[in-house]
C-alpha positions, 0 to 999 in steps of 0.5 A: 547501459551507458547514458549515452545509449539511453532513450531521450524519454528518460531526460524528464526533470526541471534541470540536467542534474535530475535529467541526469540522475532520473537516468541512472536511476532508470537505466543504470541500474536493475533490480536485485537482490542486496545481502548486506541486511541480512548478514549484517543483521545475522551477525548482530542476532549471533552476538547478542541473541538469547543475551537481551531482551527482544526490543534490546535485541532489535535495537542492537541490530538496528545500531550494529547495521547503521554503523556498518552498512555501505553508504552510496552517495550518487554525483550531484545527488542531493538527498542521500540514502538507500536500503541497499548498497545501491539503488534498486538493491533490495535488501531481505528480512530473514527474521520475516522470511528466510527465502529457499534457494528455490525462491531466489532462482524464481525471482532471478528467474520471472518474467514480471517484477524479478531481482537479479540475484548473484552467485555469490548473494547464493552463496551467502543464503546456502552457508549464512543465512538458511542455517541460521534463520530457516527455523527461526524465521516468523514464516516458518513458525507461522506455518506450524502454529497455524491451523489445518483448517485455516491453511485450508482455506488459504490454500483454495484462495480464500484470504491471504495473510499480509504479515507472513513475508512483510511485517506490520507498519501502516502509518505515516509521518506527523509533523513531529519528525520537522520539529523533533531530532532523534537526540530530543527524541532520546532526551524523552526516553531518557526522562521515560525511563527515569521515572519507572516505578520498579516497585510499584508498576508491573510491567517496569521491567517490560517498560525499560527494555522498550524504552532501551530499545528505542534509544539504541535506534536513536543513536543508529540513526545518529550514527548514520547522518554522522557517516554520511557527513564525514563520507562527505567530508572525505570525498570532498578533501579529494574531489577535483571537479570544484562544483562537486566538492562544494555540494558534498560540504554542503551536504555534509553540513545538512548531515551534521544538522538531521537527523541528530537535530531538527531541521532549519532548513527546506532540503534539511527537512526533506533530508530529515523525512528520507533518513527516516524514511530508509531507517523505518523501511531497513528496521522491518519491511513493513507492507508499506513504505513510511508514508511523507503523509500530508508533505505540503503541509509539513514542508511550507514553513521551511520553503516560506522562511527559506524565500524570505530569508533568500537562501532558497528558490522555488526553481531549486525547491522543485529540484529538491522535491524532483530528486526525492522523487527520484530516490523513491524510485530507487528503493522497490518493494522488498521481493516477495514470492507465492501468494504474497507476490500475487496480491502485490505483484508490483515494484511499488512500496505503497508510499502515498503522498498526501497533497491540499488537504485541511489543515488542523483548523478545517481550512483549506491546506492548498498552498504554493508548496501543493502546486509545486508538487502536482508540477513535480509530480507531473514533470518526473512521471515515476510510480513512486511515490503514489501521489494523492490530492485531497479534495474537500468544499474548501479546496480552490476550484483551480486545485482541482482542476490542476490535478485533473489536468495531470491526471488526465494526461493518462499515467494514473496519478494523481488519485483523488479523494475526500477530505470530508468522508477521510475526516468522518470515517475517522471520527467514526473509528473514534479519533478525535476531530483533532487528531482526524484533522490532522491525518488522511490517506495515509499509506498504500492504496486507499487506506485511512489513518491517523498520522503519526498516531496510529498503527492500522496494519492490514491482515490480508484480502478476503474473497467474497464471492469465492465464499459464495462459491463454497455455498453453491458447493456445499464448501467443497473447493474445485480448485484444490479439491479438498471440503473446506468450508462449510456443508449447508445443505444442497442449494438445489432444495433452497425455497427462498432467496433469504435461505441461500442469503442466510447459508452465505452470511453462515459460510462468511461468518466461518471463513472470517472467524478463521482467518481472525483466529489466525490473524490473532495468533499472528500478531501476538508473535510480532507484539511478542518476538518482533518489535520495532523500536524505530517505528515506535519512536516516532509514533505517538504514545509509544515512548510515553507508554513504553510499549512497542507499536507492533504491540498496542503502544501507539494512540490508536490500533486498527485491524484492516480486512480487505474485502475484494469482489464486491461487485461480483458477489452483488451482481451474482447474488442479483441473478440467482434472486431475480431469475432463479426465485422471483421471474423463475426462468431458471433454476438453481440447477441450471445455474449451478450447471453453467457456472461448473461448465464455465457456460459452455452449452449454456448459452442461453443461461449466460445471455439471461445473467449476464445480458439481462439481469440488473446489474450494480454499476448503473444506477438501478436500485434493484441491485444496489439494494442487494450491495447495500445487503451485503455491505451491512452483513460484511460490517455485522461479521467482520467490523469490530472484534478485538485483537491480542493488541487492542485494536479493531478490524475495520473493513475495507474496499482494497484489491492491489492485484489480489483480484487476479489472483483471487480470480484465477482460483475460482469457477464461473460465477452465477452473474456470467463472469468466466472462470479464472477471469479476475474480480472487479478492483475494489468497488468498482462494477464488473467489467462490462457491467456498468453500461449507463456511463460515469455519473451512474457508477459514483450513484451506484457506488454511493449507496455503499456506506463509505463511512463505515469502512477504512477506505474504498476504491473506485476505478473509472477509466475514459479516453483522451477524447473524452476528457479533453479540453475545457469541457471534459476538465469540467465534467471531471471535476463536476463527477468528483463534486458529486461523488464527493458530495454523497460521500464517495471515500476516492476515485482514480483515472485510467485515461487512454484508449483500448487500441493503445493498450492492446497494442502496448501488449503486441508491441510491448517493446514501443511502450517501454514508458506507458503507466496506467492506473492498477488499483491504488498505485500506477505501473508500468504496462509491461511489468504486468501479467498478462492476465492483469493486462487482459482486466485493464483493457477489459474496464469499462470505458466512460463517455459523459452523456 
């Protein structure tokens, strides 16, 4: 399409530079499918392969593909680099997950986040990369080391496992990467490796080849602000238009200081975040983008010194951030396909920017750098980056506010949390205050750790409720017909309530230690065959230790698992003790019977589950006391075991769009929901469930023990009306205090009406540009199924008493 044809709504940006260049992002380019990683790193491992060690040969390749890829340099662009040869091009990750001839048409093919694939990018994986890597990738080698009895329980939709089609890299940037070029970060693995002790460590040998692995991407990430100042350079000895010709030698000249040096400079810092940014995300495809962490906080000693000195204003500040915003839209998530498009059925890379949160010292981080991003934020409207503000007792009441009012306008950004409950969930995983002050919501969805200090990688969802379900089915699975779980008995001659509770904690016990079993096996083949150098580079204590991230060498190591349904194993487990046990107006039987005809026939059943029963959500301690039950067994099963690596699984409250999926595999539940209807997202309440407004759902939610766990999601959804004007900013902000006040972890908004969204799906071609709030990250309304769509417009809409 040509810009001319492009619709006016796409012309957002503070100047016509970024108008412009927000619509070749937007409009000039689709995504697709880039070959050129993958070939160039099938070059490399021919060369080098079975002659170096692992972390050599990720080394190797990270250089050979940093010397040779294409470089793409947009007109009037002024932070450069991409992961592809072009923007929206994303590159593949056979060593992860060599894609079938067959998965290539699916994603040229569907409907909802496809990639447009080539006949010649075809041809390259049919002749190059299948041979090649069909047998070598870690999917393949995954799928014949796992278990039958785990791949039975993936397969009935039981769990999911991230680290099959993406690798490991929950974790984001300190502020070393401002301070820190990559040729001081070689001067420190220079003096690393000078004083190994050959005679007297046992691991000396293991320790150089890290060491020497991170050096060589060093010199990769040298070499790639090298070319991009000497393309410059050439591009400008030629150039005609002399405005154009003076921005590339200035942009060359911001290449010749990062990321070879530390940055001086506001846009050299930002130019320093991206390089290394496009190097963490082209080395692996990590389940998240390498996250700016808190981005105020590391960018207003360059903006405070570049106003004095003049050599910056805040008008060409905000072009600058407005730009990065920009590249961030230009680089999808890596294409997925099977289970794992399911539980993230998104373009978005999950990169969470963190703004206004503590400082180190326990102050308030708010400064003129936070607002100019809540302007940028709002003025761009693009789902990448996922933006944050961290709320604490300390941050300015107007802060607030002003996030509230851009949140309100309805596209589901930005996402608020609490500095307090972050710091205090850290502190309980044993950060210290210092390293947990300095850190935060740090990548994907809600996630908490410690930046520039940890490695807390997600292992995949969990489906709670359907667990229940194997208890009610004696672990026999309709969906794929197989026993996959556990037989405990006929829940038919249960007596008591505590014995089918007692038969659910037995089912959750044998379904976690299966999925742990193969989440260990799992990452023993990343800490052993795929090291990321680059990633340790910048993750502390890795070059001191000499130990990769992947394989325990950062400060801290944690194990994530997602726990999806909360809200429906609480309210099931609610229907079946209230009316099956203790009132005794229906017996298990009954039950067992509508829920395995999806109610049909059973209506009486269903109004009494689903109408009169007490439900989570309202502030009715009959049921939250059943939740409370339940998330102290999820902690006693599931929370710290150890792993291959050192670190600890840790629960938490994230769904991304897994509860569709895990939805879509599962009967009727005992609590009236239908069968194949998605779960609740995170902790929020059934859909329909919570009926006594807002301030009852953050009651409810409250009682969970938020602290314990590494984050949990709260969805809250209102219309325009409501929060409109003075007061409804007020009543948002006072639910946020609240909520906050009684350790709620985070809250997010959906602010638009059902009528809106139901004609958004008639209409889709008149809402090309409407974004609502999925789970921890914003979409576009028509990239998603229609099933997703139908679990939106079905959230409960609030009203404040």
């Amino acid at each position: 399409m040509t810009l001319s044809a492009v619709a006016p709504t796409y012309r957002r940006g503070s100047t016509e530079r970024i108008k412009n260049l927000r619509e070749i992002s937007e409009k000039q380019y689709q995504p697709s499918i880039s070959m050129e990683r993958a070939v160039l790193l099938t070059e490399a491992y021919q060369k080098w392969e079975g002659k170096v060690s692992a972390p050599v040969l990720r080394g190797l390749s990270f250089k050979y593909m940093m010397e040779r890829r294409t470089l793409y340099l947009e007109r009037h662009g002024i932070i450069v680099g991409e992961k592809g040869e072009r923007p929206w091009a994303a590159p593949t990750f056979p060593e992860l997950c060599c894609h079938t001839m067959a998965d290539f048409a699916n994603m040229n093919d569907r409907e909802h986040v496809f990639f447009k694939v080539s006949a010649e990018d075809r041809r390259i994986q049919e002749e190059t990369i299948i041979p090649y890597w069909h047998d070598r990738a870690l999917m393949t080698r995954m799928n014949q080391l796992l278990p039958e009895e785990w791949h039975k329980l993936f397969d009935a939709g039981l769990y999911t496992e991230f680290l099959m089609q993406r690798g490991p890299g929950h974790t984001v940037a300190d502020g070393k990467i401002y301070q820190t070029g990559y040729l001081d970060f070689m001067a420190r693995i220079d003096a690393e490796l000078a004083q190994i002790d050959y005679l007297g460590d046992q691991r000396a040998l293991q320790r150089r080849d890290e060491l020497q692995g991170m050096r060589l991407v060093c010199e990769g990430m040298i070499i790639l602000g090298q070319r991009y100042a000497e393309k410059a350079r050439t591009l400008a000895a030629t150039e005609t238009d002399p405005q154009w010709r003076q921005e590339l030698l200035e942009l060359a000249e911001v290449c010749d200081q990062v990321p070879a040096h530390a940055p001086q400079t506001f846009r050299q810092a930002v130019q320093m975040y991206w390089f290394t940014h496009i190097g963490v995300t082209s080395e692996m495809n990590n389940w998240d983008a390498y996250s700016p962490g808190k981005l105020d906080q590391h960018l207003e000693p360059f903006y405070d010194a570049d106003l004095a000195a003049g050599r910056l204003t805040r008008d060409e500040a905000k072009e600058i951030l407005e730009d990065l915003w920009i590249q961030f839209n230009n680089q999808p998530a890596p294409p997925k396909v099977g289970i794992t498009l399911k539980e993230s059925a998104t373009y978005t890379d999950f990169c969470n920017l963190n703004t206004g949160a503590l400082r180190p010292d326990g102050t308030s981080g708010v400064s003129e750098v936070s607002y100019l991003i809540l302007e940028v934020m709002d003025e761009m409207k693009l789902l990448q980056p996922s933006s944050n503000v961290q709320i604490s007792k300390k941050s300015p009441e107007h802060f607030l506010k002003e996030a509230l009012k851009v949140s309100r306008k309805g596209w589901g950004q930005p996402a608020f949390y609490s500095s307090e409950a972050i710091i205090q969930e850290l502190m309980n995983l044993g950060k210290s205050l210092d390293d947990a002050r300095d850190s935060g919501i740090a990548s994907g969805c809600v996630e908490t750790g410690c930046a520039g200090k940890e490695a807390y990688v997600l292992t995949g969802y969990l489906n709670i409720p359907k667990i229940f379900e194997l208890v009610l089915n004696r672990g026999f699975d309709a969906y794929t017909q197989q026993q996959v779980g556990l037989d405990l008995g006929d829940p038919t001659t249960f007596t008591s309530y505590q014995e089918l509770y007692d038969a659910f904690q037995k089912q959750m016990k044998y379904v976690v230690d299966v999925k742990v079993a193969g989440n260990n096996l799992i990452e023993r083949m990343y800490m052993d065959q795929m090291p990321v150098p680059l990633l340790s580079v910048i993750t502390d204590d890795c070059i001191k230790q000499g130990i990769d991230y992947n394989a325990g060498g950062a400060r801290y190591n944690t194990s994530y698992i997602q726990c999806v349904g909360v809200a429906t194993i609480t309210d099931s487990l609610v229907a079946i003790k209230k009316n099956v046990f203790e009132d005794q107006t229906v017996t298990m039987a009954e039950i067992l019977a509508a829920c395995q005809a999806d109610f049909a026939g059973h209506e009486a059943t269903f109004d009494l589950v689903y109408n009169q029963t007490p439900k989570y959500g309202n502030d009715d301690d009959y049921a939250d006391r059943v939740l409370v039950t339940v998330s102290h067994t999820l902690q006693d099963v599931i929370a710290g075991r150890k792993t291959p690596k050192g670190s600890r699984t840790v629960v938490e409250f994230l769904p991304t769009t897994c509860h569709v999926y895990f939805g879509q595999v599962m009967q009727a539940s005992p609590n009236g929901r239908h069968a194949g209807i998605p779960l609740p997202d995170g902790i929020s309440p059934e859909k329909g469930a919570d009926r006594q407004g807002p301030t009852a759902v953050v009651k409810s939610a409250a009682k969970l023990d938020q602290l314990k766990t590494g984050g949990a999601l709260l969805n809250q959804k209102f219309t325009p009306a409501v929060v409109a004007g003075e007061q409804g900013l007020a009543n948002l902000a006072s639910l946020i205090r609240g909520y906050f006040a009684m350790d709620g972890h985070h809250i997010q908004f959906n602010v638009i009406d059902k009528a809106t969204l139901l004609d958004a799906q008639a209409h889709p071609e008149d809402y090309e540009d409407l974004i609502v709030r999925v789970a921890g990250y914003s979409d576009y309304f028509n990239n998603l199924d229609r099933a997703l769509q139908d679990e939106i417009i079905q959230r409960t809409s609030q009203e404040f008493a």
